[in-house]
PyMOL CGO cylinders between C-alpha atoms (Angstrom):
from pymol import cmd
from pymol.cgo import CYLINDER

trace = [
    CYLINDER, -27.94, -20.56, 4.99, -24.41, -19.89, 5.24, 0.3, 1, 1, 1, 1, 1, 1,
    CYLINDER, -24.41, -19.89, 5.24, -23.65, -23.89, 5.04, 0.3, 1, 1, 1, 1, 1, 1,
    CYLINDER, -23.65, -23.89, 5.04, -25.49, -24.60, 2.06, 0.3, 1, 1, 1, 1, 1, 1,
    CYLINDER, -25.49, -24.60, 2.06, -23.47, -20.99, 0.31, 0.3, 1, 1, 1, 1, 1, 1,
    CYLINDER, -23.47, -20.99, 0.31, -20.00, -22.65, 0.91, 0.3, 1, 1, 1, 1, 1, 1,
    CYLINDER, -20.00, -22.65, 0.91, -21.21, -25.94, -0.16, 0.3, 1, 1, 1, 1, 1, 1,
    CYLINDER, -21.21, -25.94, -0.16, -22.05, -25.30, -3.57, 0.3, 1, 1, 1, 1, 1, 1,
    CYLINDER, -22.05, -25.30, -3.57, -19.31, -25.45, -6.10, 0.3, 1, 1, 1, 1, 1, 1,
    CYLINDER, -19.31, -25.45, -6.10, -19.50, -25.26, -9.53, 0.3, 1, 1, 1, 1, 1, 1,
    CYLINDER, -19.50, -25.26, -9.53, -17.05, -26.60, -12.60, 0.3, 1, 1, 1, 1, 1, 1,
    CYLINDER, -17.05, -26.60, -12.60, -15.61, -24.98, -14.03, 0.3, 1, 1, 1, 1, 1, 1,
    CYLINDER, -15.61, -24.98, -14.03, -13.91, -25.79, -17.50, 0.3, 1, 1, 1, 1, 1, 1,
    CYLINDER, -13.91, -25.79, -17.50, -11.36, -23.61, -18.56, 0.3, 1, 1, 1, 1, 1, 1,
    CYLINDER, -11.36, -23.61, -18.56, -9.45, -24.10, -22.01, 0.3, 1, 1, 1, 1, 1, 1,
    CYLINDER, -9.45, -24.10, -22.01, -6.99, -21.53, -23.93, 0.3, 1, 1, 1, 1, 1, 1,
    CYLINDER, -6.99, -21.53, -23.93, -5.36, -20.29, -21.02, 0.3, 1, 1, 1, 1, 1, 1,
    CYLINDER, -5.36, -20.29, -21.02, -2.10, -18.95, -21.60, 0.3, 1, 1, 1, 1, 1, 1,
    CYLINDER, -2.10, -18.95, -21.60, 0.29, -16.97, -20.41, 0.3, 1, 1, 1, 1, 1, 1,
    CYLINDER, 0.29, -16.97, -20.41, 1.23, -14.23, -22.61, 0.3, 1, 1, 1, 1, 1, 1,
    CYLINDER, 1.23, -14.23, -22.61, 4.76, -12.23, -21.83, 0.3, 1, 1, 1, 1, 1, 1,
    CYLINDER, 4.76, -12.23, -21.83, 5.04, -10.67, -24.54, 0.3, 1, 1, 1, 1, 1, 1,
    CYLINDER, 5.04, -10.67, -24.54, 1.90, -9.03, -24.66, 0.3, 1, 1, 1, 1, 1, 1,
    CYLINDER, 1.90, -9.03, -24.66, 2.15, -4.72, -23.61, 0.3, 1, 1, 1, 1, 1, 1,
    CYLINDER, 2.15, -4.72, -23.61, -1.36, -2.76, -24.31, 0.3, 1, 1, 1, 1, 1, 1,
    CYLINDER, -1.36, -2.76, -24.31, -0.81, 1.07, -23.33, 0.3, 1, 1, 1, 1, 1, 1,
    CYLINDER, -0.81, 1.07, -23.33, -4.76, 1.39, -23.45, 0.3, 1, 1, 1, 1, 1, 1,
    CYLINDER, -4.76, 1.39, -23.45, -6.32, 0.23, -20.80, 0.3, 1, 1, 1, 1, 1, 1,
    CYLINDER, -6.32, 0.23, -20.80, -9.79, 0.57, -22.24, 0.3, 1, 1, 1, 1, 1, 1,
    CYLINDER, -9.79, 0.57, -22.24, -9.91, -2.96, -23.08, 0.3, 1, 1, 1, 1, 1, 1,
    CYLINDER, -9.91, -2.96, -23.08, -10.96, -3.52, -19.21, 0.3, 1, 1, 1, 1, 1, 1,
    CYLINDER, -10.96, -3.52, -19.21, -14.29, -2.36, -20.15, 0.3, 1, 1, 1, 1, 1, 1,
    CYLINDER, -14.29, -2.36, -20.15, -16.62, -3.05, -22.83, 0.3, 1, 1, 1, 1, 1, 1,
    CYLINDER, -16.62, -3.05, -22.83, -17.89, -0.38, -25.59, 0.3, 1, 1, 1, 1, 1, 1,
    CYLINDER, -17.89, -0.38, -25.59, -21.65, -0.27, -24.22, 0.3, 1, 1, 1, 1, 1, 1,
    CYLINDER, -21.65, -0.27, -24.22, -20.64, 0.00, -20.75, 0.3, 1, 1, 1, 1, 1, 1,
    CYLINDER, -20.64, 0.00, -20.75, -22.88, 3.50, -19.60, 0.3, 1, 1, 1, 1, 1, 1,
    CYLINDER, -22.88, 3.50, -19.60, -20.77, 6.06, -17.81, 0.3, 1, 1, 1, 1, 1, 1,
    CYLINDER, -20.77, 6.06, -17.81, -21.93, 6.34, -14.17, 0.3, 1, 1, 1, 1, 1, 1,
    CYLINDER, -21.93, 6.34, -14.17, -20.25, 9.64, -13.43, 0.3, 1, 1, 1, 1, 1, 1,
    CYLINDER, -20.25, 9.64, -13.43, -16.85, 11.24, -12.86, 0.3, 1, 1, 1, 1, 1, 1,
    CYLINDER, -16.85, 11.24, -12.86, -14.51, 11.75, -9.77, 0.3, 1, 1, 1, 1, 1, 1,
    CYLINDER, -14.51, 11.75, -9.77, -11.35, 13.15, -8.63, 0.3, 1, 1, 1, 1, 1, 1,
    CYLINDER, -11.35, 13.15, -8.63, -9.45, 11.71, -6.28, 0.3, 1, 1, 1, 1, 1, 1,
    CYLINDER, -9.45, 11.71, -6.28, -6.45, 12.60, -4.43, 0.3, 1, 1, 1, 1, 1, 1,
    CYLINDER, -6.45, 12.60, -4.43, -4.25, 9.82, -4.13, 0.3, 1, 1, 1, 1, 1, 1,
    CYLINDER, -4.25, 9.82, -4.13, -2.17, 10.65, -0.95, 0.3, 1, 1, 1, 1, 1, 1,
    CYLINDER, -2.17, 10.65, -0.95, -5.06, 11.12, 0.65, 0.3, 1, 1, 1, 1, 1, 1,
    CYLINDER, -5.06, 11.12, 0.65, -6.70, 7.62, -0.05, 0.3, 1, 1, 1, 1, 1, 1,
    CYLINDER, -6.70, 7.62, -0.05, -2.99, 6.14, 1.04, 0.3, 1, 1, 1, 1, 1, 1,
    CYLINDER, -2.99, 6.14, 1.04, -3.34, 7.96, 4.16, 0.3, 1, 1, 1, 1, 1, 1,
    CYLINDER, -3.34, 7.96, 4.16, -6.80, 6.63, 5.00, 0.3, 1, 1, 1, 1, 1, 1,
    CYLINDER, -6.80, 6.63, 5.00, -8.12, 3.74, 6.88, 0.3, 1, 1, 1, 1, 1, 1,
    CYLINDER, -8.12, 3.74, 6.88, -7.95, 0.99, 4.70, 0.3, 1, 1, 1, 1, 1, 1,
    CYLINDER, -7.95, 0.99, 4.70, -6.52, 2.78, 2.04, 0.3, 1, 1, 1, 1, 1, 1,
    CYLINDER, -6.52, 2.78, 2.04, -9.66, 3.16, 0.95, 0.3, 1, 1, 1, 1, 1, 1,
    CYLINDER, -9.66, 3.16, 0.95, -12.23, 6.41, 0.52, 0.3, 1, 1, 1, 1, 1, 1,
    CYLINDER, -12.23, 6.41, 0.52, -16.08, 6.60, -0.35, 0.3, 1, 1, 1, 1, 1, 1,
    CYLINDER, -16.08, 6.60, -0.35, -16.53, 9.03, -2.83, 0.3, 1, 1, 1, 1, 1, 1,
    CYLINDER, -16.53, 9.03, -2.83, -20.42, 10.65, -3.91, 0.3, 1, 1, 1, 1, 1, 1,
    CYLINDER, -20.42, 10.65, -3.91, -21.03, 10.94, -7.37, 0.3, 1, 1, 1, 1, 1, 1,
    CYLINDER, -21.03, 10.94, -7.37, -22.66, 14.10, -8.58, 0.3, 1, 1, 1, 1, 1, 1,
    CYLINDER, -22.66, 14.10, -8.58, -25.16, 12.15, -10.79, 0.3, 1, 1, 1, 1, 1, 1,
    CYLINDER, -25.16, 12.15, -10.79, -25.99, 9.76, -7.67, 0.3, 1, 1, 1, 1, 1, 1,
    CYLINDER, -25.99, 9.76, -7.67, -24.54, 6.65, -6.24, 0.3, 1, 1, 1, 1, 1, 1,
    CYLINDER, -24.54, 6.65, -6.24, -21.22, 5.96, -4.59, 0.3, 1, 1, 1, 1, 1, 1,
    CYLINDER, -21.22, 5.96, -4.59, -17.46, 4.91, -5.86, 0.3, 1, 1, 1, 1, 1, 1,
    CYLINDER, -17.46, 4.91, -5.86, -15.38, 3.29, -3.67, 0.3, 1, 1, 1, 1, 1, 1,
    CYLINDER, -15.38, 3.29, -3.67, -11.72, 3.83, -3.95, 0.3, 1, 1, 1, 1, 1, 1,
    CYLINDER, -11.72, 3.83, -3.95, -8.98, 1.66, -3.51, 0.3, 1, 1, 1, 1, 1, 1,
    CYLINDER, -8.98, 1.66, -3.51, -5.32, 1.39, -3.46, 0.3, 1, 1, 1, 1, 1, 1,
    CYLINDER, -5.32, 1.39, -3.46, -3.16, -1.12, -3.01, 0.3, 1, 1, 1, 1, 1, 1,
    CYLINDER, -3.16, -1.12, -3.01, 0.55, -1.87, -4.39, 0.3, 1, 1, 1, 1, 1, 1,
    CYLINDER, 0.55, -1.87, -4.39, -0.26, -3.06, -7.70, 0.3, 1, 1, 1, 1, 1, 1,
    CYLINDER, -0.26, -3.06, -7.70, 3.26, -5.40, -8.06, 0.3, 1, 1, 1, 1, 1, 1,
    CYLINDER, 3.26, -5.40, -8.06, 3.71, -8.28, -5.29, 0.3, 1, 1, 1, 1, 1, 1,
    CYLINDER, 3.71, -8.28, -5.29, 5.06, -10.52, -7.21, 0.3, 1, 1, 1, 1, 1, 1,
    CYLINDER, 5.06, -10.52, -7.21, 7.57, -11.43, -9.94, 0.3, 1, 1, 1, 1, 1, 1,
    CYLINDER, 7.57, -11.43, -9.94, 5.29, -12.36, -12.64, 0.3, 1, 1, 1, 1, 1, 1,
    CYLINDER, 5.29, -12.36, -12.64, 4.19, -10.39, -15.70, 0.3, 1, 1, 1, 1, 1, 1,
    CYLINDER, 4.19, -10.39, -15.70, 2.20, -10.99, -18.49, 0.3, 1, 1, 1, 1, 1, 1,
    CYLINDER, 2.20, -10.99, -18.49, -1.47, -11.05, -20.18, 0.3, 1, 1, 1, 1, 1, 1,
    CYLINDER, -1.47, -11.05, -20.18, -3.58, -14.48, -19.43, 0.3, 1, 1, 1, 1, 1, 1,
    CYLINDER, -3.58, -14.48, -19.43, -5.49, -15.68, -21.89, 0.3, 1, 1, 1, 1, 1, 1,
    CYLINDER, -5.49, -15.68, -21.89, -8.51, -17.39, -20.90, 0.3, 1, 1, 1, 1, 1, 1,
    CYLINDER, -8.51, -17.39, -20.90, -11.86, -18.72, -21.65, 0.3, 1, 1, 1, 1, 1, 1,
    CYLINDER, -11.86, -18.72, -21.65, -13.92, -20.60, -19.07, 0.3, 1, 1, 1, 1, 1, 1,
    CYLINDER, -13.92, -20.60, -19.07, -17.03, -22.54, -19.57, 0.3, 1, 1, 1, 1, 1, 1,
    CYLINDER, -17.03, -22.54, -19.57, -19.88, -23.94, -16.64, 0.3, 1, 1, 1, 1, 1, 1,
    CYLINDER, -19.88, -23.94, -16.64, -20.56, -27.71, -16.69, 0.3, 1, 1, 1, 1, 1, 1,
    CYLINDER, -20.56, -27.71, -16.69, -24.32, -28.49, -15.30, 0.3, 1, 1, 1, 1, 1, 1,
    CYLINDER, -24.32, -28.49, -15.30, -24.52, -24.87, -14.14, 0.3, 1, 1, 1, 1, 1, 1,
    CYLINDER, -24.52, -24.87, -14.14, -28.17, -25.94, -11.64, 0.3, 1, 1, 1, 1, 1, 1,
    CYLINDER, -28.17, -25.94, -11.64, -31.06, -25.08, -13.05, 0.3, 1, 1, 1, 1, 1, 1,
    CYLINDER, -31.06, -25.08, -13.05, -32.84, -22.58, -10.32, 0.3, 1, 1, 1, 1, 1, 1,
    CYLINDER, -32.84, -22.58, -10.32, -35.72, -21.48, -12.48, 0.3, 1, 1, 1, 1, 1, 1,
    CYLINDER, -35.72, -21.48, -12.48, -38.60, -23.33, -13.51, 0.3, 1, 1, 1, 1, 1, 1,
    CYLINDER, -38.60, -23.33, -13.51, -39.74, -22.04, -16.46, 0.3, 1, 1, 1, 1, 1, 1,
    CYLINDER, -39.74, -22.04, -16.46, -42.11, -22.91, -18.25, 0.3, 1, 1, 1, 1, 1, 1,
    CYLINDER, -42.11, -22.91, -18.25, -43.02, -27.17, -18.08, 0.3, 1, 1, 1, 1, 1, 1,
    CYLINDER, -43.02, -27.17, -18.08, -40.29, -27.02, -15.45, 0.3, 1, 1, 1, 1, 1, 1,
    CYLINDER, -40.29, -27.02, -15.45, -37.87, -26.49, -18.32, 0.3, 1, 1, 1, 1, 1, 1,
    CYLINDER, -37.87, -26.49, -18.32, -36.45, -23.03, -17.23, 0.3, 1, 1, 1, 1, 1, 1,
    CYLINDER, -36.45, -23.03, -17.23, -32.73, -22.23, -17.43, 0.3, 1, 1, 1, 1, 1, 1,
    CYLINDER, -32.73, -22.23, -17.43, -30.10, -19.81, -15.84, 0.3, 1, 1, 1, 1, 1, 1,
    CYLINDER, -30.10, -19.81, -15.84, -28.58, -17.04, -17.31, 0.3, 1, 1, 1, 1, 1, 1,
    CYLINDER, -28.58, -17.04, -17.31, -25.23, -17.23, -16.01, 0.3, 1, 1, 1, 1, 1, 1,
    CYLINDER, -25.23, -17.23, -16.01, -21.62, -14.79, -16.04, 0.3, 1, 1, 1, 1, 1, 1,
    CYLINDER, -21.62, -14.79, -16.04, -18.75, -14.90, -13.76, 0.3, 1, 1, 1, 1, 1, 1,
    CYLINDER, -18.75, -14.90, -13.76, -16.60, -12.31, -11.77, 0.3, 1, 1, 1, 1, 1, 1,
    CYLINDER, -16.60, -12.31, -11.77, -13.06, -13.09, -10.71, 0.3, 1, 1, 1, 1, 1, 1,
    CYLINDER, -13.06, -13.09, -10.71, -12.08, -11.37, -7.97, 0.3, 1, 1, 1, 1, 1, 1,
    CYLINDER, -12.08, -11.37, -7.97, -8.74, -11.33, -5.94, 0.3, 1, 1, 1, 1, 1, 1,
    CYLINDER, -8.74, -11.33, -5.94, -8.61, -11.76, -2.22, 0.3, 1, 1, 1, 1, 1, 1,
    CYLINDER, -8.61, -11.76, -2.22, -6.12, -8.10, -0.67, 0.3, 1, 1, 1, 1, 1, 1,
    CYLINDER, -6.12, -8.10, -0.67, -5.06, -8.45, 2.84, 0.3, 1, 1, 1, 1, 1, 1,
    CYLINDER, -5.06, -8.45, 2.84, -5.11, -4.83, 5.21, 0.3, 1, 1, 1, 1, 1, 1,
    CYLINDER, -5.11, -4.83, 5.21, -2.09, -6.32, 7.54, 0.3, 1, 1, 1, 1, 1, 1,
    CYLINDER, -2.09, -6.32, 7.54, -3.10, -3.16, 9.76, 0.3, 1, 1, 1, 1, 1, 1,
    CYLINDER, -3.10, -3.16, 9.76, -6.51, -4.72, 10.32, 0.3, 1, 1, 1, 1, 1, 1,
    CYLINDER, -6.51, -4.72, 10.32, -6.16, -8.11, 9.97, 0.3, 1, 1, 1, 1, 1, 1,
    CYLINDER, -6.16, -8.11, 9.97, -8.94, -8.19, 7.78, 0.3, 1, 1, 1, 1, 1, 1,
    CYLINDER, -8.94, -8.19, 7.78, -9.59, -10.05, 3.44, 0.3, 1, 1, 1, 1, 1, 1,
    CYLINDER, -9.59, -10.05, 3.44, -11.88, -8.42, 1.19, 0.3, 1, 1, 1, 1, 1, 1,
    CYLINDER, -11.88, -8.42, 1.19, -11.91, -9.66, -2.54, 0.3, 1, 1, 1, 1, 1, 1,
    CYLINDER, -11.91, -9.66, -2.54, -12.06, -6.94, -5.05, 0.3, 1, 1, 1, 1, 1, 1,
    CYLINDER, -12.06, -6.94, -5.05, -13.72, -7.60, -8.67, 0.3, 1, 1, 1, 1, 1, 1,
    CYLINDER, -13.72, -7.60, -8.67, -11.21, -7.50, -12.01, 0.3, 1, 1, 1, 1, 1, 1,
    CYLINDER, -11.21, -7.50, -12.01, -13.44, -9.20, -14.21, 0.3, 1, 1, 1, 1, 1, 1,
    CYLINDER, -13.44, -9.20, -14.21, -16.87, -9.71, -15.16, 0.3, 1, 1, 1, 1, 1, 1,
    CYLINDER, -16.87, -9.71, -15.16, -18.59, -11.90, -18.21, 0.3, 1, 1, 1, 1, 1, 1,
    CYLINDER, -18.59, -11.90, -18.21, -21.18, -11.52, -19.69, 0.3, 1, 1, 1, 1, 1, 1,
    CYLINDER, -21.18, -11.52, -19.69, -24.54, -13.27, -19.08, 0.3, 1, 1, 1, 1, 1, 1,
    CYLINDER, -24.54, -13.27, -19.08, -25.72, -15.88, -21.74, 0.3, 1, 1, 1, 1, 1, 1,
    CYLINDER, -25.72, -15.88, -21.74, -29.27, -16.34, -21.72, 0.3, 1, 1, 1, 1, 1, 1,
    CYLINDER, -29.27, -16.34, -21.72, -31.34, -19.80, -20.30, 0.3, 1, 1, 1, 1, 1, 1,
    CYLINDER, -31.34, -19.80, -20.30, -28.27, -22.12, -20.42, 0.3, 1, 1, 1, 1, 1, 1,
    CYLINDER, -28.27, -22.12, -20.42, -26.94, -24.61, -18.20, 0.3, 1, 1, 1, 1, 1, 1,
    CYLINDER, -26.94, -24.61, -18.20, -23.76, -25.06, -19.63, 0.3, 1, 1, 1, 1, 1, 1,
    CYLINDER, -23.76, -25.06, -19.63, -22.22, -22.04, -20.94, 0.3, 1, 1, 1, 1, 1, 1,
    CYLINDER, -22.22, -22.04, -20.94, -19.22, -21.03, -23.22, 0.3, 1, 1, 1, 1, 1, 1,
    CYLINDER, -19.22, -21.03, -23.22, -18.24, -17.50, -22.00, 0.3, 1, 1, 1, 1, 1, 1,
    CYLINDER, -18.24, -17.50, -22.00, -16.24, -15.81, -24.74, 0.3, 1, 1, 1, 1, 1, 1,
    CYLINDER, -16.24, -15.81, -24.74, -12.20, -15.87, -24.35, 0.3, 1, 1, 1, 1, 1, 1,
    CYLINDER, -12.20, -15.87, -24.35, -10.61, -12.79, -22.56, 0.3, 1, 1, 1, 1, 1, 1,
    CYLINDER, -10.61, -12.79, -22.56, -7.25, -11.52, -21.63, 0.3, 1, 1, 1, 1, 1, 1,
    CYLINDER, -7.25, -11.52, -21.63, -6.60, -9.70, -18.38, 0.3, 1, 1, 1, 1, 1, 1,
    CYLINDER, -6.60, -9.70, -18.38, -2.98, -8.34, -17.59, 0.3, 1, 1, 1, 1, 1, 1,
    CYLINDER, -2.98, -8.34, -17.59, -2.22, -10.51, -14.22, 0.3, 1, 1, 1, 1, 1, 1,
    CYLINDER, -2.22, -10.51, -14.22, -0.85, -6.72, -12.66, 0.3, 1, 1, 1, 1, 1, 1,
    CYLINDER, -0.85, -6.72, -12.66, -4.27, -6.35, -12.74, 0.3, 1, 1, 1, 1, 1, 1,
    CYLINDER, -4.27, -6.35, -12.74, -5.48, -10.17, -11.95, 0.3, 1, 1, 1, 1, 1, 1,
    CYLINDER, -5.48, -10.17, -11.95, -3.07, -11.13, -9.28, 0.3, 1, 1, 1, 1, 1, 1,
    CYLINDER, -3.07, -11.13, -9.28, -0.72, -8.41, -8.55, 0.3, 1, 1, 1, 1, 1, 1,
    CYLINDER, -0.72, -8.41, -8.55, 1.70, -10.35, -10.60, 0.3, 1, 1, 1, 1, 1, 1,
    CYLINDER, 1.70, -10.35, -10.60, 1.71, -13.15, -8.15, 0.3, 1, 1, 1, 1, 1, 1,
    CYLINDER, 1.71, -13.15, -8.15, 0.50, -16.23, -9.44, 0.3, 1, 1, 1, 1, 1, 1,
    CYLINDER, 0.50, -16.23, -9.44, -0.01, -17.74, -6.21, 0.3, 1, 1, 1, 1, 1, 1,
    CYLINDER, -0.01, -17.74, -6.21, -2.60, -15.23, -5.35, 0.3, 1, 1, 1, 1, 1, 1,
    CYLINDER, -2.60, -15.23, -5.35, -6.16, -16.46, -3.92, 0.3, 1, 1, 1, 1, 1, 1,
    CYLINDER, -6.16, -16.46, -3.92, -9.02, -15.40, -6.65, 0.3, 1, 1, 1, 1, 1, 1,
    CYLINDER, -9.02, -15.40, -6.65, -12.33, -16.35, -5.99, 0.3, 1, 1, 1, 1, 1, 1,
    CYLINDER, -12.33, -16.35, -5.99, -14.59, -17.23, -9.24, 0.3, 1, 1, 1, 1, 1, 1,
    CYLINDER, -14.59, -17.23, -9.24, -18.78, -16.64, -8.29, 0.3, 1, 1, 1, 1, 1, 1,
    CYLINDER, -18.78, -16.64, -8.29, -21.32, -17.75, -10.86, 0.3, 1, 1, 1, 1, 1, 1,
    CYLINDER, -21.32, -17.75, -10.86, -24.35, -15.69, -10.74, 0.3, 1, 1, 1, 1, 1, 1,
    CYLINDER, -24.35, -15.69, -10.74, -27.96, -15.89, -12.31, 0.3, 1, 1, 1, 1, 1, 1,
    CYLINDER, -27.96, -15.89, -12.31, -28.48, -12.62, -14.08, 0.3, 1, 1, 1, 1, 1, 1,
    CYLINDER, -28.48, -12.62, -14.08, -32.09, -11.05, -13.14, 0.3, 1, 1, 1, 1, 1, 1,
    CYLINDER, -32.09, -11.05, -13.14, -33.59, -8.69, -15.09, 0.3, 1, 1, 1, 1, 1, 1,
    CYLINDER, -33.59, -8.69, -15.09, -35.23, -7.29, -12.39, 0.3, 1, 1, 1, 1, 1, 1,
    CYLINDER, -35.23, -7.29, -12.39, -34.41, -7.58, -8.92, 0.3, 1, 1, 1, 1, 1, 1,
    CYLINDER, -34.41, -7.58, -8.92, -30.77, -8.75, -7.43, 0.3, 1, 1, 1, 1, 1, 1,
    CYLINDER, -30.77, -8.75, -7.43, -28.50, -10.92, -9.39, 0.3, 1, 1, 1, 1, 1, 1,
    CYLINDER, -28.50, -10.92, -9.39, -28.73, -14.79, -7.77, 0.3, 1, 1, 1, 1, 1, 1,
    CYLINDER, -28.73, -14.79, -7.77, -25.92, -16.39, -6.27, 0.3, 1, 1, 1, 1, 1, 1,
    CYLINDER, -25.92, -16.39, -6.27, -25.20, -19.80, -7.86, 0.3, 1, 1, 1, 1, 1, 1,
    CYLINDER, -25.20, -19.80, -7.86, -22.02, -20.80, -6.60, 0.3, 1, 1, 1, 1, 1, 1,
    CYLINDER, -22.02, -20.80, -6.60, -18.08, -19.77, -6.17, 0.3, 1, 1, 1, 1, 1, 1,
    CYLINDER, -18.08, -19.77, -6.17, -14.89, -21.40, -6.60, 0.3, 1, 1, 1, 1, 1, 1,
    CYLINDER, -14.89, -21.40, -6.60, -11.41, -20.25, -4.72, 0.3, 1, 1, 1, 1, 1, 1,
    CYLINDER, -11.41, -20.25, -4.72, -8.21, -20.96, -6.68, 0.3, 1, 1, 1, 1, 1, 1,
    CYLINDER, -8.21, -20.96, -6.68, -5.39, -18.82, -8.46, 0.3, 1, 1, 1, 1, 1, 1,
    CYLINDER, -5.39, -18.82, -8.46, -3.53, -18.61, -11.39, 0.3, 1, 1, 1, 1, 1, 1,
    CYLINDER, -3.53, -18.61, -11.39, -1.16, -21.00, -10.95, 0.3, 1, 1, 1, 1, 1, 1,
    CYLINDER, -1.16, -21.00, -10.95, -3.72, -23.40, -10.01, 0.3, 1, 1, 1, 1, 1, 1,
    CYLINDER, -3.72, -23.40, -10.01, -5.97, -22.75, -13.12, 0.3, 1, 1, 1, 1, 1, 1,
    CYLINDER, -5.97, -22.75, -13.12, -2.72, -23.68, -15.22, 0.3, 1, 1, 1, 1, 1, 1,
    CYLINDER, -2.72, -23.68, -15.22, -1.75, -27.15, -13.56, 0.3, 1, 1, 1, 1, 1, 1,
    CYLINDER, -1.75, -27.15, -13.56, -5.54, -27.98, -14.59, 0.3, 1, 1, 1, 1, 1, 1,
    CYLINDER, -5.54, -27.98, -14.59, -6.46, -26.67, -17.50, 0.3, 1, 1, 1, 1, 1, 1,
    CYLINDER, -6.46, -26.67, -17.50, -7.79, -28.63, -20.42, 0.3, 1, 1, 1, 1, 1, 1,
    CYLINDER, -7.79, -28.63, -20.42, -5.20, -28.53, -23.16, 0.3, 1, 1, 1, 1, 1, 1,
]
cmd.load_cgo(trace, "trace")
């Protein structure tokens, strides 16, 4: 139920992080990885998603399946920089059984960041960054990244992310293992130097 969802939090270790001000990438390619398959191709009017409910338009791929577009003012704050980071799980719970009873999750992470519609009075989080999945592991050492905190925060430190842990499945929908709510500034006071 609901209850036990909120309940559930996992730790999170996170080491490396650093704030990086001097760091300016004009490609922007390095939010996605190499294999990543292309889904399909849209254009989009901008005024017109501004002028919409929500700032925010549903838009039908050719090839099948939906986008959804949204725009928001990308600088709130007065922070700028790169974050470096790499976060690892600590007794990640084992939901599988497995074989013996000795089955393992196989665990990534999305950040997302919480936007406000002040017209609605409504939250929604929005994804900026997924890991990848490590295979039957309990404790798992994602690999480092850097994310640009325009694009983490809205270059506001103080900005509510929400970290979700979730069991990749081959087949079938992704399990929900647990979520954390913090931001950046947060993740600095505690990270292991």
């Amino acid at each position: 139920g609901l209850s036990q969802r909120v309940a559930r939090r996992p730790f999170l270790g996170l080491s490396g992080l650093n704030l990086n001000r001097n760091y300016h990438n004009e490609d922007s390619d390095y939010y996605c990885s190499d294999g990543d398959p292309k889904m399909g191709e849209v254009e989009v009017e901008i005024g017109a998603i501004l002028r919409s409910e929500g700032q925010e338009k549903q838009i039908k791929l050719r090839e099948g399946g939906t986008l959804f577009v949204h725009i928001t003012q990308s600088v709130q704050g007065n922070d700028s920089g790169v974050l470096d980071c790499h976060i690892r799980g600590l007794d990640i719970k084992n939901i599988e059984s497995g074989m013996l009873g000795l089955g393992a999750v196989d665990p990534y992470f999305v950040i997302s960041k919480k936007e406000n519609d002040t017209q609605k009075g409504t939250s929604r989080y929005y994804d900026v960054y997924r890991s990848e999945h490590i295979h039957d592991i309990i404790n798992p050492y994602w690999k480092p990244f850097q994310i640009d905190l325009e694009r983490l925060c809205n270059n506001d430190r103080n900005k509510q992310l929400k970290i979700t842990i979730y069991d990749f499945e081959q087949r079938g929908k992704d399990r929900w293992l647990g979520e954390v709510f913090t931001s950046v500034a947060e993740m600095m006071q505690r990270v292991a130097k």
